[in-house]
N, C-alpha and C positions, 0 to 999 in steps of 0.2 A: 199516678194521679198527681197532676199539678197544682200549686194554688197561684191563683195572679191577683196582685194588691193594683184596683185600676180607678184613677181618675179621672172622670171626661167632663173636662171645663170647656162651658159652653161661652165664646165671646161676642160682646155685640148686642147682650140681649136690655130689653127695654130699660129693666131696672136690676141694683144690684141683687134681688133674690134670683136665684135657681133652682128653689127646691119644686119646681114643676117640673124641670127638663130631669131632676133626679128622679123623680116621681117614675116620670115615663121610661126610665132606664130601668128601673125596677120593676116594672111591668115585664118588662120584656126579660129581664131576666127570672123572673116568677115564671112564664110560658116555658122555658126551659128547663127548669126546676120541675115544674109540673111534670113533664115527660119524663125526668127520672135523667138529665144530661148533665148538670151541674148542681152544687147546692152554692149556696152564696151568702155575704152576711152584710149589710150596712153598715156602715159606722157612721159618726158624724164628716170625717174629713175624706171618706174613699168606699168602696166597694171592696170586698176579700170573694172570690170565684174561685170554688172547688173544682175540677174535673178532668177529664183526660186532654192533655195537652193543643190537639186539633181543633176539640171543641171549643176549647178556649179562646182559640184563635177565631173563632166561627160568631161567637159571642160576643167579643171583644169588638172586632167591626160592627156587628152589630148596631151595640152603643153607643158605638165612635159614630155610623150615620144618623141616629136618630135627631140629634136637634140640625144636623141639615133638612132633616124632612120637615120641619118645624119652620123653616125659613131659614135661618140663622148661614150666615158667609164665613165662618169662622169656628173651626172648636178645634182643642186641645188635648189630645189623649193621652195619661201619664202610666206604661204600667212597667209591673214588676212583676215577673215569674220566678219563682220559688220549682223548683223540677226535681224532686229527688228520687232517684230511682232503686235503689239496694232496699228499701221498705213502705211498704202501704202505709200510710198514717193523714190521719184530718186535721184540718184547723182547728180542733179543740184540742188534738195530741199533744199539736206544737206548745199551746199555753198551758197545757198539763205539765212538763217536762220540765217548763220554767219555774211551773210553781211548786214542784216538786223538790227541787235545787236549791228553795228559797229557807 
């Protein structure tokens, strides 16, 4: 199980809000979530994607074409994949661990 920390800045768009084109990323990763392929979390500045590595990959495009389909000539995909393999554990493991230390 992977987690990827991803950012998809959309550019170009009419004004400086985006929180419609995040909207529609969220949707579509809800449909995924739905079927049981990823879990996911928002935050204010990125996306956190749980799930097997492929998928993620599967996901991530995803994302990346939605505000092309919106019109948009320009977007920006930022991510980070986290892969560890010697033990299963979630993105609430990882902030357990921290705050466990603390």
């Amino acid at each position: 199980m992977a987690i990827a920390d991803v950012t998809v800045i959309p550019i170009g768009t009419e004004t400086p809000s985006i929180s419609q084109y995040v909207a529609d990323l969220q949707n579509i990763l809800k449909q995924y979530e739905e079927k049981g392929k990823i879990r996911f979390q928002l935050t204010p500045m990125n996306t956190l994607i749980e799930g097997e590595l492929p998928v993620l990959f599967e996901v991530i495009q995803k994302i990346h074409e939605a505000p092309f389909n919106k019109g948009l000539k320009r977007v920006a995909t930022n991510i980070r994949i986290d892969d560890r393999r010697d033990k299963e554990r979630r993105m609430e493991d990882k902030v357990e661990s921290v705050k466990s230390k603390m």
